[in-house]
C-alpha positions as CSV (number, residue, x, y, z in Angstrom):
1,X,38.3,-2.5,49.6
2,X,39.5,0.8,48.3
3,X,43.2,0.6,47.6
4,X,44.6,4.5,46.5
5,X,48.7,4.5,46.0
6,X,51.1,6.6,44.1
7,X,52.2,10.4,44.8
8,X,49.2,12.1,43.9
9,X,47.5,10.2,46.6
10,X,50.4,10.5,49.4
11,X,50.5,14.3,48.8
12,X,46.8,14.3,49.3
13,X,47.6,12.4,52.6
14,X,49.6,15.5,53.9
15,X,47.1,17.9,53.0
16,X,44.1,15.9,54.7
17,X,46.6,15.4,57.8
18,X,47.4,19.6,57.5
19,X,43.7,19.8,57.9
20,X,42.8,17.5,60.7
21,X,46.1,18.1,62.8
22,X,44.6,22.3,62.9
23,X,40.9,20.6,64.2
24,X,39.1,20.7,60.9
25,X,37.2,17.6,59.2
26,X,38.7,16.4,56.1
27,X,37.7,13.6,53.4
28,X,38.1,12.5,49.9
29,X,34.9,13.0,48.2
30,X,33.6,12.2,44.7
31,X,35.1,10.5,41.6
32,X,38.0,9.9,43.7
33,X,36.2,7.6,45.9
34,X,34.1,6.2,42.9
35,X,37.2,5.2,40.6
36,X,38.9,3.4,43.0
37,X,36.1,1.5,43.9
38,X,36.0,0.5,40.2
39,X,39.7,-0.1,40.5
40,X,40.5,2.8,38.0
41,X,43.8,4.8,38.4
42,X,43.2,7.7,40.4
43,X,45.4,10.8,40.1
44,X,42.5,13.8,40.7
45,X,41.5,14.3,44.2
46,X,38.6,16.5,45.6
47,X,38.5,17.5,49.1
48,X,35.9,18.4,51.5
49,X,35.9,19.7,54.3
50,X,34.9,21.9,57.7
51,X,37.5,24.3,57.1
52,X,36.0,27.9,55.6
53,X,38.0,28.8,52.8
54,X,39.9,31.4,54.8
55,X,41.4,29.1,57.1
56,X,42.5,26.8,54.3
57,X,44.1,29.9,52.8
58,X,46.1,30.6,56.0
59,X,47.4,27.5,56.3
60,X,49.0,26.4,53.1
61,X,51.2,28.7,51.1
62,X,49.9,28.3,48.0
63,X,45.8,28.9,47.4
64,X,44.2,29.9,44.3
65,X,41.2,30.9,45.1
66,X,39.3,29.0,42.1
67,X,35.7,29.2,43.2
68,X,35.6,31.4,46.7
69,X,32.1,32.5,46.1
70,X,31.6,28.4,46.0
71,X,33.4,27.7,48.5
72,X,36.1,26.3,47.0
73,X,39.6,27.0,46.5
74,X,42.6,25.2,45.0
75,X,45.9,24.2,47.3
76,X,48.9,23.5,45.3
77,X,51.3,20.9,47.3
78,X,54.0,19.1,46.4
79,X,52.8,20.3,42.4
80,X,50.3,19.2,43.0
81,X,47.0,20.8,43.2
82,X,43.9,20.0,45.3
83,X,40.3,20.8,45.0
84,X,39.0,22.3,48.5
85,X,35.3,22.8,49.7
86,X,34.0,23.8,52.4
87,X,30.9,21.8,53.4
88,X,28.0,23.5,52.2
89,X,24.3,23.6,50.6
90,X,22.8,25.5,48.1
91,X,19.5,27.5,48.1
92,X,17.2,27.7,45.3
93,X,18.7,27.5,41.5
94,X,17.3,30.5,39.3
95,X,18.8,29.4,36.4
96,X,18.7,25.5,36.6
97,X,23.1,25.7,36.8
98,X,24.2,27.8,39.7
99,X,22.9,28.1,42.9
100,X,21.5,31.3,44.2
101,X,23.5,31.2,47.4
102,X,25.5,28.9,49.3
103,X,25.6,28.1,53.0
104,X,28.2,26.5,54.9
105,X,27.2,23.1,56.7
106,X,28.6,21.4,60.0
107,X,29.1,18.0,58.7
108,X,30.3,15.6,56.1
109,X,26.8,13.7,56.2
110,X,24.9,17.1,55.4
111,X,27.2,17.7,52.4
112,X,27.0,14.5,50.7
113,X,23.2,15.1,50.6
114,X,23.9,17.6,47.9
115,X,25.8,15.8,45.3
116,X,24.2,14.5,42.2
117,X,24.5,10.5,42.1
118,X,24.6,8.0,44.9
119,X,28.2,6.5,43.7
120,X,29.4,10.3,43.4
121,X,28.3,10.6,47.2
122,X,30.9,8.9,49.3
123,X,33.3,10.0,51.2
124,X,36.7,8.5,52.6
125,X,38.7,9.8,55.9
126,X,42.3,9.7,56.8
127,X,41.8,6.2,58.1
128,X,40.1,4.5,55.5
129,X,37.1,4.7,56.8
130,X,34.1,5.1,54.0
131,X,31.0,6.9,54.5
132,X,28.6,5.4,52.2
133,X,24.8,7.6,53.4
134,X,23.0,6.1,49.7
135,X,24.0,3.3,48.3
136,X,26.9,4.5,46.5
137,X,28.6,1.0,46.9
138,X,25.8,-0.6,45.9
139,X,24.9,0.7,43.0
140,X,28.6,0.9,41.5
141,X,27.9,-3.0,42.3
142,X,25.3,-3.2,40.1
143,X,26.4,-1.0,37.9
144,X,23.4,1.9,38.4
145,X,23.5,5.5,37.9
146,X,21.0,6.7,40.5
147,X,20.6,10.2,42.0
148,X,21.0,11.3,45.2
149,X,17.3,11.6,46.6
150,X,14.3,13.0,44.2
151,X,15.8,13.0,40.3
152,X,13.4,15.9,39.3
153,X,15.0,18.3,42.3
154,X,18.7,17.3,41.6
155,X,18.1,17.7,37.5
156,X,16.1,21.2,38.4
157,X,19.2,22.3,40.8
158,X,21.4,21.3,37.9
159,X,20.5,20.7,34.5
160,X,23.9,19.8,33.5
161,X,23.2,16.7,35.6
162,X,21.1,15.1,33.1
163,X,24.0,14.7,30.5
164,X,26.4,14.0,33.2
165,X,24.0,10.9,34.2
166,X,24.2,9.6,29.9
167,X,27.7,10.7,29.5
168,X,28.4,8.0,32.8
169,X,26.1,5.5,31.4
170,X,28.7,5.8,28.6
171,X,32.0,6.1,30.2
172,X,31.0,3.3,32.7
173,X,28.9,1.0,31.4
174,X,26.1,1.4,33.5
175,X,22.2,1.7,33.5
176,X,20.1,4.8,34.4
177,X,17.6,3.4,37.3
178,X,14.2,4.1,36.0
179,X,13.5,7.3,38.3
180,X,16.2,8.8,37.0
181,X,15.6,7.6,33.8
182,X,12.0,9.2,33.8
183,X,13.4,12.6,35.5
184,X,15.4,12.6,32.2
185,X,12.6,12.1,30.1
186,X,10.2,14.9,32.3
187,X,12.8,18.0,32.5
188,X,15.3,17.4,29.5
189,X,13.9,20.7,28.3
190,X,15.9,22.5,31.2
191,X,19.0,21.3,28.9
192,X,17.8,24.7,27.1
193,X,19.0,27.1,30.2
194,X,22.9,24.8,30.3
195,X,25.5,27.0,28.2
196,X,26.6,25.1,25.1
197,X,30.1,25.0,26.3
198,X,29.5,23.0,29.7
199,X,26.9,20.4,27.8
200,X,30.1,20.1,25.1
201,X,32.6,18.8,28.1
202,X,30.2,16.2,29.0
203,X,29.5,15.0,25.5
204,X,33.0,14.7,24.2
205,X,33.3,12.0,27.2
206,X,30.2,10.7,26.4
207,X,31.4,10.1,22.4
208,X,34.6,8.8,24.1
209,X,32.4,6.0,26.0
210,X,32.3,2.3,25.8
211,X,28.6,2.2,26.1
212,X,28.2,5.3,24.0
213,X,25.5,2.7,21.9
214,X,23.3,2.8,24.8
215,X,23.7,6.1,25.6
216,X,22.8,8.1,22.2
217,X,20.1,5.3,22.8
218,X,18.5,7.2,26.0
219,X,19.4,10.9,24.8
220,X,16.9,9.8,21.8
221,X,14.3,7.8,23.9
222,X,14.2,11.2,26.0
223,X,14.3,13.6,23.3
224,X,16.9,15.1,24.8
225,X,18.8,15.2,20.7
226,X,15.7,17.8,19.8
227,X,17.2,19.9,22.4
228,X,21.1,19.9,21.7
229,X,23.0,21.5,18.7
230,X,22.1,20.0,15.8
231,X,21.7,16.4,16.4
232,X,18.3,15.9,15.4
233,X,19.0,13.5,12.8
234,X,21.4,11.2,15.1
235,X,18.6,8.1,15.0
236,X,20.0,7.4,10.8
237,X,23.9,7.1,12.0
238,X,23.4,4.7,15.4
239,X,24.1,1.5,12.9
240,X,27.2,3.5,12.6
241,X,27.8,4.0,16.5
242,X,29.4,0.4,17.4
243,X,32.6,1.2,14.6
244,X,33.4,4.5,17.0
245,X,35.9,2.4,18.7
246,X,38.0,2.6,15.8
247,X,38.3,6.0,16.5
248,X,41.1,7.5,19.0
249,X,41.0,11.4,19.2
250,X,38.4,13.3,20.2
251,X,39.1,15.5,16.7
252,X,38.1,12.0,15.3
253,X,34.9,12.0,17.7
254,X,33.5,15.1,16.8
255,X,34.3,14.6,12.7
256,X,32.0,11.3,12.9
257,X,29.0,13.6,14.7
258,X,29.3,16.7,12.5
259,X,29.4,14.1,9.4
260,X,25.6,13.3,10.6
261,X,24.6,16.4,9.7
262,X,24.2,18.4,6.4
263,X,26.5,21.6,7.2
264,X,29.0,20.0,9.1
265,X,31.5,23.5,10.0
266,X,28.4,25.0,10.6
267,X,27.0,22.3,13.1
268,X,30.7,22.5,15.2
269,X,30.3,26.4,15.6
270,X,26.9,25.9,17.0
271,X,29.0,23.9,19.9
272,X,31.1,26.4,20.6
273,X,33.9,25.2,19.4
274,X,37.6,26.5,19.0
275,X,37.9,27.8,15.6
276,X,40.8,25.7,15.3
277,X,39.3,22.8,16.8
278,X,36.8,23.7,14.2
279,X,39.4,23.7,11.5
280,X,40.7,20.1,12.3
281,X,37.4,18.4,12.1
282,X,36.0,19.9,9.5
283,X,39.4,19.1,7.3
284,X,39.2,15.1,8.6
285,X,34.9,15.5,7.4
286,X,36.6,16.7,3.8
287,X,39.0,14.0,3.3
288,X,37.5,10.8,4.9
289,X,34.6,12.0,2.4
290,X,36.6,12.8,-0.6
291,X,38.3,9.0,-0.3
292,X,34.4,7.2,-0.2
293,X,34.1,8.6,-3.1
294,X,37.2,8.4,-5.2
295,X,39.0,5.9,-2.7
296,X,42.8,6.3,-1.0
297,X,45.4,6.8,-4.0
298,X,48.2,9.0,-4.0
299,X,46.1,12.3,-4.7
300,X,43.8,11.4,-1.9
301,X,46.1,9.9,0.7
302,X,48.8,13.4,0.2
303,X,45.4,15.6,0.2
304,X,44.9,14.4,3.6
305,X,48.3,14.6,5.3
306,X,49.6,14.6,8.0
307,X,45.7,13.5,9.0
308,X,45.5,10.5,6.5
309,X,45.5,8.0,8.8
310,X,43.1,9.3,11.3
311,X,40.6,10.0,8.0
312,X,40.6,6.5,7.0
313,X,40.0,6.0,10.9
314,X,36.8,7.8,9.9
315,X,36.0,6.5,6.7
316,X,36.1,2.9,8.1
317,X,33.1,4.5,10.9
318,X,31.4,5.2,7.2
319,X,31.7,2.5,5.9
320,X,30.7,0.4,9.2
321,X,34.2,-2.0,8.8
322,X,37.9,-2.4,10.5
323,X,40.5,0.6,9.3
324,X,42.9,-0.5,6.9
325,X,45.7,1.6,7.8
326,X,48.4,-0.5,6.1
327,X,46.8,0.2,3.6
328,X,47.4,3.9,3.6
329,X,50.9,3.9,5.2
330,X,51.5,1.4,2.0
331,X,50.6,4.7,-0.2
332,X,52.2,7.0,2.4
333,X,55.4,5.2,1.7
334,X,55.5,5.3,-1.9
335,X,54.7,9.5,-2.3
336,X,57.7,11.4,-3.9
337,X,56.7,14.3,-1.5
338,X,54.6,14.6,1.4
339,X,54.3,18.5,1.0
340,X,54.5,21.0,-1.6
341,X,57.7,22.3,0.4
342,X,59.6,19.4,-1.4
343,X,59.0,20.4,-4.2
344,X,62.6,21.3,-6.3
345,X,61.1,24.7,-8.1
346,X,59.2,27.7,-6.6
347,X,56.9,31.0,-8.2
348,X,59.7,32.6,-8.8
349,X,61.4,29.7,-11.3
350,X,58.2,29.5,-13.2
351,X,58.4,33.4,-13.4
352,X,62.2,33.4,-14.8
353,X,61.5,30.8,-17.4
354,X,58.3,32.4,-18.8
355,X,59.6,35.7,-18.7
356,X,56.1,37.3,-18.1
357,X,54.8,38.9,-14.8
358,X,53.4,36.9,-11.9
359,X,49.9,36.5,-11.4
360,X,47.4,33.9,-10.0
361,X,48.8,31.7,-13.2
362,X,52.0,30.9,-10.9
363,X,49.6,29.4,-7.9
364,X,47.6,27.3,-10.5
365,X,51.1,26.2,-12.5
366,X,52.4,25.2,-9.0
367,X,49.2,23.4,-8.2
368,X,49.3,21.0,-11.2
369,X,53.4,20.4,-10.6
370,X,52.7,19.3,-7.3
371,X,49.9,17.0,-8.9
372,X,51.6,15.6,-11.4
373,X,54.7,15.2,-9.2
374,X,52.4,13.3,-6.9
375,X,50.9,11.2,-9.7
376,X,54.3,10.5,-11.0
377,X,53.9,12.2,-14.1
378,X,56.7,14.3,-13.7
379,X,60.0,13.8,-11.8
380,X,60.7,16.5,-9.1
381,X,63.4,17.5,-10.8
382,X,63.9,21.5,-12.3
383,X,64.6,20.4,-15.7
384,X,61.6,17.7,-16.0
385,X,59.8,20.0,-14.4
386,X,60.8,22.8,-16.8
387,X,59.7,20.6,-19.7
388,X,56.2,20.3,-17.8
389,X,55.8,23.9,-18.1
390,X,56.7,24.5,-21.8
391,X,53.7,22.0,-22.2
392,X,51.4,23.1,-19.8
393,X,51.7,27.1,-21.0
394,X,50.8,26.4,-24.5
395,X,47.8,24.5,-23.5
């Protein structure tokens, strides 16, 4: 029994009903379909349908046209917004990712022949009524990931599909049928052709997984980790896989896998990364690494602000144990400062009461003040402070 409610879903309603009332064929179709079969909250709806994208566009009055070559475009209702695609097939793949053409189909059956994986292949009317052509139902019973017809043609149409098929084994919990499991082991070198970036969607949700054990399990049986970005080495971390669910962001995800390897800022740009995405996980890699080896204290614990926290998420991934994040808030707590902002003097006291010029000697003064106001040295206060620096210049 597939039970959809809330607004996303009743606004979907009206737009299937738009369809049908103007003598078009129209039906929820993928992950939709699949999710609330799991019983998973479903707020993303893709539509197919009969319509050609030009007679979609004429009768709603907003329409991005998204992917027109595709066949798709985008209907926003209600602020709400719909993917919409007209039932097609697609001729040879060139490249292993995009079709070389598309052609528009007659009926629903014909389009679900397409689609990757049997449970991705269903499709559900206006009245409830499922169309299930291959097992869909079935294998979400038994909890398979298995492709829609011959593996090898679906992973040749798409390469992409392979890491889509582990990144679900992961997210779901479910086991690759052995075909497909083979197919994955016979073509992973068309992973090669995939642009970095598309390959990096899938594999954030795959490090995001529940079963993401099992699934770094089958990229390595299928060599599939000689073929990505500088995983190679992944086999001497998996004793470290089942303490990822300490983790929460994907920042956090992506620090543990650049951590496997040697050049870890180097490893994240090879993923195509945002530099500032970059600049996040490389700084959580720093400081989770910096407290294994001198542990959390007040230098490490303010070093790592306002990320301390999710570092000694990381370290406790490391270290192959639960978090202890009293245990930092405990330090957080007791810090005179959490930034060098607080601090009661700036470059241009230290200037006035040395009387000499400024020069890098103000950054490194300011440096060690902040330090030793953190260590509890030195009060933040101007004239303990002052004192400091009558010390500190003759040294």
């Amino acid at each position: 029994m597939i039970n959809l409610t809330g607004k996303t879903y009743e606004s979907c309603v009206e737009v299937l009903q738009k369809l049908t009332n103007a003598g078009h064929e129209a039906y929820i179709v993928g992950g939709a379909v699949r999710d609330a079969m799991l019983g998973f909250p479903v707020s993303d709806f893709d539509i197919a349908s009969s319509a050609k994208p030009e007679e979609i566009m004429s009768l709603f009055d907003k329409v991005i046209p998204t992917g027109i070559d595709h066949g798709t475009v985008t209907v926003m209702h209600h602020s709400f917004s719909y993917e919409i695609t007209t039932y097609r097939t697609d001729s040879s793949y060139a490249d292993f990712r995009h079709p070389d053409a598309v052609s528009y189909l007659s009926s629903i059956e014909e389009d679900l022949a397409r689609r990757d994986f049997t449970m991705n292949s269903m499709a559900l009317s206006l009245d409830g009524t499922l169309i299930d052509l291959y097992g869909g139902q079935e294998d979400i019973k038994n909890g398979l990931i298995r492709t829609v017809g011959n593996p090898l043609e679906r992973f040749q149409e798409d390469a992409l599909r392979m890491i889509r098929a582990v990144r679900f084994q992961s997210t779901l919990s479910f086991a690759l049928d052995k075909h497909t499991h083979c197919a994955l082991k016979k073509q992973a070198d068309l992973l090669q052709y995939v642009a970095v970036e598309r390959i990096q969607a899938e594999f954030s949700k795959l490090l995001a997984g529940k079963g993401v054990q099992q699934a770094l399990v089958t990229l390595i049986q299928a060599n599939v980790h000689h073929i990505l970005p500088g995983i190679q080495q992944i086999e001497k971390s998996l004793d470290e896989v089942p303490f990822l669910v300490n983790l929460t962001t994907e920042a956090e995800r992506w620090a543990w896998l650049a951590s496997t390897t040697e050049e870890p800022k180097r490893f994240l740009k090879k993923w195509r990364l945002s530099n500032r995405f970059v600049k996040e996980v490389d700084y959580l890699v720093e400081n989770a690494r910096s407290a294994q080896t001198r542990g959390w204290n007040k230098a490490t614990v303010y070093t790592a602000l306002p990320e301390a926290e999710a570092c000694e998420r990381l370290l406790s991934v490391f270290e192959k144990r639960l978090p202890k994040i009293k245990k930092v808030e405990q330090i957080m707590s007791e810090l005179p400062i959490t930034s060098a902002t607080m601090l009661t003097v700036t470059g241009e006291d230290l200037v006035q009461w040395r009387g000499i010029s400024p020069g890098p000697w103000v950054g490194e003064a300011l440096r060690e003040i902040e330090l030793a106001v953190i260590n509890e040295e030195i009060k933040n206060e101007k004239s303990s402070i002052r004192r400091w620096l009558k010390q500190w210049q003759t040294q």
